[in-house]
MARLUMLUM-399901 format. One record per residue (C-alpha): residue number from 1; x, y, z; residue in three letters. Coordinates in Angstrom, 1 decimal. Example, Ala and Ser with C-alpha at 12.3 -4.5 7.8 and 13.67 -1.06 7.14 Angstrom:
2
i  xx  yy  zz  aa
1  12.3  -4.5  7.8  ALA $
2  13.7  -1.1  7.1  SER $
***
This chain:
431
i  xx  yy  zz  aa
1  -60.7  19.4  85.5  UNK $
2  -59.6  23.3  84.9  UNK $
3  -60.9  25.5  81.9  UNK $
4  -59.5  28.6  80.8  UNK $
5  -60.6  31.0  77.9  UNK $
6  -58.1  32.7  75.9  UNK $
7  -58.7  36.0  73.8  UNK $
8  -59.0  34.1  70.3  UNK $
9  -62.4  32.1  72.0  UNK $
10  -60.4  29.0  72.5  UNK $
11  -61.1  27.4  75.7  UNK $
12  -58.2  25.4  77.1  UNK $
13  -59.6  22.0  79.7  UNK $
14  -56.9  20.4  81.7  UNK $
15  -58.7  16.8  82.3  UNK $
16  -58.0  15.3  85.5  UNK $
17  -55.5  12.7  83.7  UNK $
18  -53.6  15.4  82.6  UNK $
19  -54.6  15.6  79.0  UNK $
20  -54.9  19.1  77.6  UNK $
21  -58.0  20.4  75.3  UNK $
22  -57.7  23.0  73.1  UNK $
23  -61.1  24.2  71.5  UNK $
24  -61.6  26.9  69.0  UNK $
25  -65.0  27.7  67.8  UNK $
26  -64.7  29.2  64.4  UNK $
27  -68.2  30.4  63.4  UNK $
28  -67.6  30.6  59.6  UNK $
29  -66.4  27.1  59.4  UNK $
30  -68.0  24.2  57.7  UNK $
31  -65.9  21.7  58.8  UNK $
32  -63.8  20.7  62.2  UNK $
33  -60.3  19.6  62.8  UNK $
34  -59.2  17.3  65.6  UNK $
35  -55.2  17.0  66.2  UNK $
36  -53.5  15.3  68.8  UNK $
37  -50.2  16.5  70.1  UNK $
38  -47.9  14.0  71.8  UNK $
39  -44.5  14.7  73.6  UNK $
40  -42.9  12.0  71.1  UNK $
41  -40.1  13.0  68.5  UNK $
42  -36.3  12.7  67.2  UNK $
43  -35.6  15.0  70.5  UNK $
44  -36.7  11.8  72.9  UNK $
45  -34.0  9.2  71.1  UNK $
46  -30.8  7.7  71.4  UNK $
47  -28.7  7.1  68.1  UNK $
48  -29.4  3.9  68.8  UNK $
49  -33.0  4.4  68.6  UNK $
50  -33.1  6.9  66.2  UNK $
51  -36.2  7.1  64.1  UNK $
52  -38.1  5.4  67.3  UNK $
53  -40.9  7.9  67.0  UNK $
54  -41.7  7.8  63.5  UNK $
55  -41.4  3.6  63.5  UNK $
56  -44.5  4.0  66.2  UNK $
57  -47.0  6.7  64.3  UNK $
58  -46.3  4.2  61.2  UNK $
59  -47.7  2.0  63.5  UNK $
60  -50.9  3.3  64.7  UNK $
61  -52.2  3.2  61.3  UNK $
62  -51.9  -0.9  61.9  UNK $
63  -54.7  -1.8  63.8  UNK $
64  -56.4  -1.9  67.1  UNK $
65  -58.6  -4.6  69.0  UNK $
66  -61.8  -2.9  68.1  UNK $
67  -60.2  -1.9  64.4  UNK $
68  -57.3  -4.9  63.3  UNK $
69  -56.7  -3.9  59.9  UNK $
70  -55.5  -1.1  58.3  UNK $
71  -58.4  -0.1  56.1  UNK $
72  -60.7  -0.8  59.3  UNK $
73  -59.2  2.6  60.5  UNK $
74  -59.0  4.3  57.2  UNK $
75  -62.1  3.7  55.8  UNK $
76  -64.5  5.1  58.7  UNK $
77  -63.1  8.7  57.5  UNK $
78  -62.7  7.8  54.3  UNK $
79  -66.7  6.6  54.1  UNK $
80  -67.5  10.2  55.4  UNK $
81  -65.5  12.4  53.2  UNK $
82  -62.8  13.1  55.8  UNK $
83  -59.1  12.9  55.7  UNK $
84  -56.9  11.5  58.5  UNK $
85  -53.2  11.4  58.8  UNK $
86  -50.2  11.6  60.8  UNK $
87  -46.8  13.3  61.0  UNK $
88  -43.5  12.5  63.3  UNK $
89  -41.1  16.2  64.2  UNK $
90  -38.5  17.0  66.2  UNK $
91  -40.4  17.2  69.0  UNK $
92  -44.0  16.5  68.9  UNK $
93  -45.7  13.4  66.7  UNK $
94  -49.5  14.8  66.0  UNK $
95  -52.6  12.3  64.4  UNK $
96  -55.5  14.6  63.0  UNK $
97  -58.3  14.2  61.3  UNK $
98  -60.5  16.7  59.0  UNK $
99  -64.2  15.7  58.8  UNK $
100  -67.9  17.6  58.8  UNK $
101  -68.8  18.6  62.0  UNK $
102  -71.3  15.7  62.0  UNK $
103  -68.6  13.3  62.2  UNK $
104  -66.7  14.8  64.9  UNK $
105  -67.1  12.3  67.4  UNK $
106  -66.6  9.5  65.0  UNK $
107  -62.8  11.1  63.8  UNK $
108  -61.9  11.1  67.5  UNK $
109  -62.9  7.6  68.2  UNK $
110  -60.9  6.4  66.0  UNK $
111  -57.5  8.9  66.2  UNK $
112  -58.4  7.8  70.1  UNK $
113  -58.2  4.2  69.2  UNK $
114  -55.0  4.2  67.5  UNK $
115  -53.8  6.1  70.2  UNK $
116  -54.6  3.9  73.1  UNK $
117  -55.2  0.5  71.6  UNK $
118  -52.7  0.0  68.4  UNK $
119  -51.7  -3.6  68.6  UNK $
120  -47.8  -3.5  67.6  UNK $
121  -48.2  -7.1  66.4  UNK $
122  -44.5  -8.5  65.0  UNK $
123  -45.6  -9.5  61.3  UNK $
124  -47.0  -6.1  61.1  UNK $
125  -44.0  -4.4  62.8  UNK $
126  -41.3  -6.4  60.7  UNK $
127  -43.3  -5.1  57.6  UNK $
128  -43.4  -1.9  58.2  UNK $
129  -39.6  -2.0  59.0  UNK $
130  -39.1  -2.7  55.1  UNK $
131  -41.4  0.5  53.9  UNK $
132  -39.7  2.4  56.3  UNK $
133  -35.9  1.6  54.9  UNK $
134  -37.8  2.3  51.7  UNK $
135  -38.5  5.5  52.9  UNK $
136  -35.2  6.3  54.0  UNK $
137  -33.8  4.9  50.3  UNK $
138  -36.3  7.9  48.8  UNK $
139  -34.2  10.3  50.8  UNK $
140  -31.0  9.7  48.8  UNK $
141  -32.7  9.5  45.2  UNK $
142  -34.3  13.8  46.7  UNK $
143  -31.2  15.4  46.8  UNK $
144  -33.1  18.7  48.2  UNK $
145  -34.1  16.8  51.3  UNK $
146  -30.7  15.1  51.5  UNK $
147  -29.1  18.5  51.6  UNK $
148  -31.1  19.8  54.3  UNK $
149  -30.2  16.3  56.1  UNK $
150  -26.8  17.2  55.8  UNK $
151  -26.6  20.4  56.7  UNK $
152  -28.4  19.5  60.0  UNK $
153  -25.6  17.0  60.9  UNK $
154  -23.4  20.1  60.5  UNK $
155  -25.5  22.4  62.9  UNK $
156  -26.0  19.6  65.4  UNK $
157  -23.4  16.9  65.0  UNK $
158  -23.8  14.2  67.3  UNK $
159  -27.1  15.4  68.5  UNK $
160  -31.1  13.9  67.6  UNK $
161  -31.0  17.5  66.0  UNK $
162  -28.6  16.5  63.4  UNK $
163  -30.2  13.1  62.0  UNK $
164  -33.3  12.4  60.1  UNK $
165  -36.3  12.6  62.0  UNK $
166  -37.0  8.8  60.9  UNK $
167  -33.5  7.7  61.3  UNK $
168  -30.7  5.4  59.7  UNK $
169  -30.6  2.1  57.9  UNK $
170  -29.2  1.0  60.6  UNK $
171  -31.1  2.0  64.0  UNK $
172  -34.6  1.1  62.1  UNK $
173  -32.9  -2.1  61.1  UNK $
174  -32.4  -3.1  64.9  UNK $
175  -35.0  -1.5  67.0  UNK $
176  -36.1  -4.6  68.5  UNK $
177  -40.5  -4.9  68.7  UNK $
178  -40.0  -4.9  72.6  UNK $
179  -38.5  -1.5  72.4  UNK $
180  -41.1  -0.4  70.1  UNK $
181  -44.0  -1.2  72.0  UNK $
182  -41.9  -0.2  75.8  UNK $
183  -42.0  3.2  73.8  UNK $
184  -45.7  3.4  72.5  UNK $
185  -46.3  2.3  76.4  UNK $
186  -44.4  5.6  77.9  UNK $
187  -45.0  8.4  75.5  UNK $
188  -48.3  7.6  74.2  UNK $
189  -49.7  8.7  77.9  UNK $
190  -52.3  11.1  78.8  UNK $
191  -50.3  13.8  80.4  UNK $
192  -47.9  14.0  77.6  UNK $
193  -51.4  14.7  75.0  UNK $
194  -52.7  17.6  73.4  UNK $
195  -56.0  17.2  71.4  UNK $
196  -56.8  20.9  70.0  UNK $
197  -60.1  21.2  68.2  UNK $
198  -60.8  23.7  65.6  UNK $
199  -63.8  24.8  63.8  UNK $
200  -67.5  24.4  63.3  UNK $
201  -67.4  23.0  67.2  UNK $
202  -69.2  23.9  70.4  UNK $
203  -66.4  24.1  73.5  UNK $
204  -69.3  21.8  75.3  UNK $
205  -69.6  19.4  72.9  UNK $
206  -65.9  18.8  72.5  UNK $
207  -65.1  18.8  76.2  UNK $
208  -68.0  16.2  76.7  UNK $
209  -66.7  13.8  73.7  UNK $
210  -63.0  14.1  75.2  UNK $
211  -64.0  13.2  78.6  UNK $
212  -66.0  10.4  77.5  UNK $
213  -63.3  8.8  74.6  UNK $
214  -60.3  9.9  76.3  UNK $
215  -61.0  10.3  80.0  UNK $
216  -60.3  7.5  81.1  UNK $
217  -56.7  7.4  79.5  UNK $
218  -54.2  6.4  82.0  UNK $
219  -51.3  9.2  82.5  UNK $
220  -47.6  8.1  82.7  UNK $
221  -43.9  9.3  83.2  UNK $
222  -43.1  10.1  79.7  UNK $
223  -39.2  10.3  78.9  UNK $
224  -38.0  13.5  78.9  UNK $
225  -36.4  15.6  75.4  UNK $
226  -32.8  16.1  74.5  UNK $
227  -31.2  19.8  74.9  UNK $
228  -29.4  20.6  72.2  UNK $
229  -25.1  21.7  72.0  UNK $
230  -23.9  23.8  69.2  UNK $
231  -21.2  23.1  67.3  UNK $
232  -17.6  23.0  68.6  UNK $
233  -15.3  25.8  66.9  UNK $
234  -13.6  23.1  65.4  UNK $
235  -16.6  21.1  63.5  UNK $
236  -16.9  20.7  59.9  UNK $
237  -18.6  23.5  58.2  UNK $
238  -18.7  21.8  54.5  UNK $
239  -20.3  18.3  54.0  UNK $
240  -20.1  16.9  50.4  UNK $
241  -22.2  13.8  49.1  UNK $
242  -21.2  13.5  45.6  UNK $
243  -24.4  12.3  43.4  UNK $
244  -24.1  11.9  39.6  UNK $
245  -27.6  15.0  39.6  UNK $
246  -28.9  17.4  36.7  UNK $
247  -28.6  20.3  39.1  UNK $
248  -26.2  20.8  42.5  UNK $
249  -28.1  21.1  45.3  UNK $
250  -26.8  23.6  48.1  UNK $
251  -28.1  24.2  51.6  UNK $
252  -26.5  27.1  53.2  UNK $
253  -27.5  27.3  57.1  UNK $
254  -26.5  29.0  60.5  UNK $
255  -28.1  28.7  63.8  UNK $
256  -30.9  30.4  64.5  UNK $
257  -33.1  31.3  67.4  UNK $
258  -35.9  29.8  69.6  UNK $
259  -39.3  29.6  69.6  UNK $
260  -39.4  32.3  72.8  UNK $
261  -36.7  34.5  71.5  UNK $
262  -37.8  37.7  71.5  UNK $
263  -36.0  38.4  68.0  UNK $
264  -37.9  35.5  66.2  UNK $
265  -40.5  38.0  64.6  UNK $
266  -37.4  40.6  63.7  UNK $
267  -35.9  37.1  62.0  UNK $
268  -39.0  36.1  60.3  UNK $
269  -39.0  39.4  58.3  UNK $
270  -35.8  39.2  57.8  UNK $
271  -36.1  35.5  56.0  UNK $
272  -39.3  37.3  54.3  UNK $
273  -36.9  40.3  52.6  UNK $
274  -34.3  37.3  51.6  UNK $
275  -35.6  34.7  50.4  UNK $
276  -39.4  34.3  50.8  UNK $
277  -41.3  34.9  47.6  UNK $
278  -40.7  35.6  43.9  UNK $
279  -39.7  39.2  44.9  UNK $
280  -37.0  39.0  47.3  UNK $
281  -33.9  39.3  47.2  UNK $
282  -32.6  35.8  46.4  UNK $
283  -35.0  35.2  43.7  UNK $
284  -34.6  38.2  42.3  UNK $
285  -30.7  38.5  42.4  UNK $
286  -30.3  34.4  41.8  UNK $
287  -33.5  33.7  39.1  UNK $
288  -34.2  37.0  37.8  UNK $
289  -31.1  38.8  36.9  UNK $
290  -28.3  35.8  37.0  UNK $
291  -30.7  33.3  36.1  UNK $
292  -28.8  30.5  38.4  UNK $
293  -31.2  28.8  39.3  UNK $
294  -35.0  28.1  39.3  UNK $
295  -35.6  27.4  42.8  UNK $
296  -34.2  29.8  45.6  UNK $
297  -35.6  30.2  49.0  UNK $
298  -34.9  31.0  52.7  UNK $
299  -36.2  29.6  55.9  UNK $
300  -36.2  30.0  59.5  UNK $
301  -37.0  27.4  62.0  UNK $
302  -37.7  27.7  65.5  UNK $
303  -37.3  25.0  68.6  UNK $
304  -37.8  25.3  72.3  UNK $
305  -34.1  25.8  72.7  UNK $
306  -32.8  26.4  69.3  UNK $
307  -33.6  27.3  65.9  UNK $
308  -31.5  27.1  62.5  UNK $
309  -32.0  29.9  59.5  UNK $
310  -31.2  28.9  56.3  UNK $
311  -30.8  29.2  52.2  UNK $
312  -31.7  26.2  49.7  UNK $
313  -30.8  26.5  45.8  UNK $
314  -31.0  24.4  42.8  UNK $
315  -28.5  25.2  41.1  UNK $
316  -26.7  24.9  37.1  UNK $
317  -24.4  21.8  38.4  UNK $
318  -21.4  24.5  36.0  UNK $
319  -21.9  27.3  38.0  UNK $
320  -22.6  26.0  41.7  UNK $
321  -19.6  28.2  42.9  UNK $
322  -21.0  31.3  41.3  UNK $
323  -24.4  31.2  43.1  UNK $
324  -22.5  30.0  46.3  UNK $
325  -20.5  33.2  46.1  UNK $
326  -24.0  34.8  45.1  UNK $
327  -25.8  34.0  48.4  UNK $
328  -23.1  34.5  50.9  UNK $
329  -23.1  38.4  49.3  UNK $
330  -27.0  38.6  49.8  UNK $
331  -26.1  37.1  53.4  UNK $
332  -24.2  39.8  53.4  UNK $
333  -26.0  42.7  52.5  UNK $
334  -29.2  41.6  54.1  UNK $
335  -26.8  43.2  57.4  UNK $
336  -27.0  46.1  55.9  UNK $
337  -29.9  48.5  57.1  UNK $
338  -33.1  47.9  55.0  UNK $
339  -35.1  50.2  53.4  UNK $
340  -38.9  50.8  55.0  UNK $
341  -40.6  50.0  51.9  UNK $
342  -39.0  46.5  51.6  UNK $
343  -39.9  46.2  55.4  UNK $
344  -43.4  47.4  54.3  UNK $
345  -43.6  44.6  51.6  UNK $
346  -42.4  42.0  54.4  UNK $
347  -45.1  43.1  56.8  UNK $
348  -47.9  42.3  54.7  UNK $
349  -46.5  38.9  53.0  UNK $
350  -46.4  37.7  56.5  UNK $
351  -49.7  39.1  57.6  UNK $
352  -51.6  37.9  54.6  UNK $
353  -50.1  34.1  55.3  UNK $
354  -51.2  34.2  58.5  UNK $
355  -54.7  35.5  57.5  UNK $
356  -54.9  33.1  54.9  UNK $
357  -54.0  30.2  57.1  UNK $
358  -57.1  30.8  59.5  UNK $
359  -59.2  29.7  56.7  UNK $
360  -58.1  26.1  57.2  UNK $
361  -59.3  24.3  60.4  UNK $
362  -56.9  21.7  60.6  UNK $
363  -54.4  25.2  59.9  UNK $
364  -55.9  26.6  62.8  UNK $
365  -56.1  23.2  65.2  UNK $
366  -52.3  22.8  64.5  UNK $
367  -51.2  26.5  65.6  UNK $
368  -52.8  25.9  69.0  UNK $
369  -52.3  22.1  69.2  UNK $
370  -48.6  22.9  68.7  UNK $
371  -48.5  25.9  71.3  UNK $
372  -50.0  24.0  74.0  UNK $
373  -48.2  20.7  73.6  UNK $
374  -44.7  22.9  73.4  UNK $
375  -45.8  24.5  76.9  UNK $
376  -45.8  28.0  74.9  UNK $
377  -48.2  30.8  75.5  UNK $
378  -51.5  30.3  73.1  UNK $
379  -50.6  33.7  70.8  UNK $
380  -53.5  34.7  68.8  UNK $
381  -53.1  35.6  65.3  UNK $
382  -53.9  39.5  65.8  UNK $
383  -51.2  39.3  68.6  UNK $
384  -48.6  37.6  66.5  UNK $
385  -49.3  40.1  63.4  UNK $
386  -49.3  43.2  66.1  UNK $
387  -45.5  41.9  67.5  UNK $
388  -44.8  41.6  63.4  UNK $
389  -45.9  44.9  63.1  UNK $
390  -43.8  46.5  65.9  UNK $
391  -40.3  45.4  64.2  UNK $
392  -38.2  48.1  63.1  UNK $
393  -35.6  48.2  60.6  UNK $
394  -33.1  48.3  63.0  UNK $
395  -34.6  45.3  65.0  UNK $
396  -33.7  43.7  61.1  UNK $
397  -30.2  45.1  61.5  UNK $
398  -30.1  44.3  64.6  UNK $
399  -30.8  40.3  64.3  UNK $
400  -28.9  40.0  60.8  UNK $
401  -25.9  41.0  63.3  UNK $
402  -26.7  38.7  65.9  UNK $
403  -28.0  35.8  63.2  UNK $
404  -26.1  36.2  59.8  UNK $
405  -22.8  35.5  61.0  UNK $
406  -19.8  34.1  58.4  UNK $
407  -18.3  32.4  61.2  UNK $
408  -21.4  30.4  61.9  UNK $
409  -22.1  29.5  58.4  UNK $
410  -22.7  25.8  56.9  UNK $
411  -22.6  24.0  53.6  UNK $
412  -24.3  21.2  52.2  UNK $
413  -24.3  20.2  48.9  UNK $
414  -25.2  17.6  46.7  UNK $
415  -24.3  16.9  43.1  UNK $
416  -21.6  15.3  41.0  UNK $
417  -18.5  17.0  42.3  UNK $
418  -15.7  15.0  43.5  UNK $
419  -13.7  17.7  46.0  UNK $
420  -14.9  19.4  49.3  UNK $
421  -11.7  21.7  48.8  UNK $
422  -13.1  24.5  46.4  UNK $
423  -16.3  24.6  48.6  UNK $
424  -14.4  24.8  51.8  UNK $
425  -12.0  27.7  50.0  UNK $
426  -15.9  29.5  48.8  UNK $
427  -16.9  29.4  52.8  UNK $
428  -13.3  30.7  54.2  UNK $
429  -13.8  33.6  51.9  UNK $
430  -16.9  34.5  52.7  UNK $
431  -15.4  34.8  56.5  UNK $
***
């Protein structure tokens, strides 16, 4: 067992299994945050198997030996006050629980016990198949998230990148329960773990209750993730599902740029001046002055190979090709030098997020759970704000060049419309 202290007080243990502890004492906290990190996501599966990851943390909320019902796991946090839940990405799966520091070892017995012991039993399995295709169903009847589904099958076609993260009809309708369980069996293994603890914690106290509930976990030879291709020269850039909707739903996207790219903090203002916030520029231009629309936002998302940066609208279904033509000029412009105060304004909406965040232990559990389990360094915040801080304007221009580029540009949209052709004619103009 190795331990290392970083410069934000965490202390990172490497258990002889292979398991990785994070623990970050925050003094003012009232409560602690446990979240465990495992190498499991959309990245790790075949089409075939798509949605393989998220099938499996449904199931870990089934039952154990020790726990065999549902509500035997729920209701020991629940009886405390605590909260405990789950979420399946692109390339992590995380279980965490929130809970008085009192109860500490109590949330990690049991996030432990689902991870170790869950009892994939068929009946169980074949009923969670149904909520899941339920799940899927919601999808189509929230044509925002369908949009953003579809405009990742145009940045990654082909690719785990470029399907939802909990799959199709019809590769949850066949994953058989012996590949369900063959999976929980490889992934769910010690050395491919990351349990970060955050808040009113000792490092002792933590390292102690890990060794003694998690120890013992045998390691494994977890499947390795997918890399990622980009799209051929030739791919689609306009995908049309026509939906009878109140409003047409546009997702505008490019690809983007890793999670160790140098320019990601240059890009992360840049989204901030865009589209981040009731005073920049999309909002303003889109709600404000041309009143399009009521929600307008940009994003930028960052992978350990890849990233995507992007523009969402809801838009007046009559005037969808106004606001397209809209947002492809603040695309545009935003590669045009900006001015320092509108840099100024970006600085501190980003700074005051992250601020804000570290107020949250579970916010605080997940940064570092998420850096560790990614095999990326263990930034603190005042070093992430300081890199924010050092971005020029023409580290802005810079990145819009390399980013914002019409070639690279893709449309989604969804709403009642019957012909990709006017779309297609809206992008080819913007190049």
């Amino acid at each position: 067992m190795t331990a290392v202290a970083t410069g934000d007080a965490s202390v990172v243990t490497t258990l002889d299994n292979g398991l990785t502890l994070v623990v970050t004492p925050l003094p003012f906290a009232r409560s602690v945050s446990a979240s465990f990190y495992l190498r499991a996501g959309s990245r790790y599966e075949s089409e075939e198997s798509a949605g393989l990851s998220h099938f499996c943390e449904h199931l870990c909320f089934k039952g154990t030996a020790r726990r065999p019902r549902p509500v035997d796991l729920s209701s020991e946090i629940d009886a405390v006050g605590g909260s405990i839940n789950a979420s399946t990405d692109r390339e992590l799966t995380s279980y965490y629980a929130k809970v008085t520091p009192e109860y500490l070892e109590r949330a990690l017995d049991v996030l432990a016990d689902m991870l170790r012991c869950s009892l994939y039993e068929e009946a169980e399995i074949e009923r969670e198949r149904g909520v899941i295709l339920e799940e899927l169903g919601a999808v189509e009847d929230a044509p925002d998230e369908l949009a953003g589904v579809l405009l990742d099958g145009l940045l990654w076609p082909g690719q785990p990148l470029g399907r939802d993260i909990a799959g199709t009809p019809a590769s949850v309708g066949t994953i058989t329960v012996e590949r369900l369980r063959a999976y929980y069996r490889t992934q769910y293994v010690a050395n491919a773990t990351v349990l970060s603890v955050a808040g009113a914690v000792e490092p002792e106290r933590a390292r102690e209750l890990c060794e003694r509930l998690v120890g013992d976990w045998e390691p494994g030879a977890p499947a390795d993730w997918i890399r990622v291709d980009g799209p051929s020269p030739q791919a689609s850039r306009v995908r049309l599902r026509a939906k009878e909707t109140e409003q047409a739903h546009i997702a505008l996207g490019m690809g983007g740029l890793s999670a160790v790219d140098p320019d990601r903090h240059a890009l992360g203002l840049l989204s901030a001046i865009l589209g981040e916030g009731m005073s920049s520029r999309l909002f303003v231009r889109l709600r404000e002055e041309l009143a399009l629309c009521y929600d307008v936002h940009s994003a930028a998302g960052y992978l350990r190979d890849t990233g995507s940066f992007g523009v969402y609208a809801g838009v007046d279904r009559g005037r969808t090709h106004e606001a397209l033509a809209a947002i492809v000029r603040e695309l545009a412009r935003i590669r045009e030098p900006v001015e320092e105060d509108e840099l100024a304004r970006a600085k501190a909406l980003v700074r005051s997020r992250i601020q804000l965040r570290l107020e949250d232990t579970r916010a605080v559990s997940a940064r570092y759970g998420v850096l560790a389990a990614l095999g990326l360094p263990l930034v603190t915040p005042e070093e992430a704000i300081a890199r924010y801080e050092a971005v020029t304007a023409a580290d802005i221009e810079r990145v819009a060049e390399r980013v914002v580029r019409d070639s690279a540009l893709r449309l989604a949209v969804v709403g009642p419309f019957a012909d990709e052709e006017p779309l297609e004619a809206a992008l080819r103009g913007a190049g």
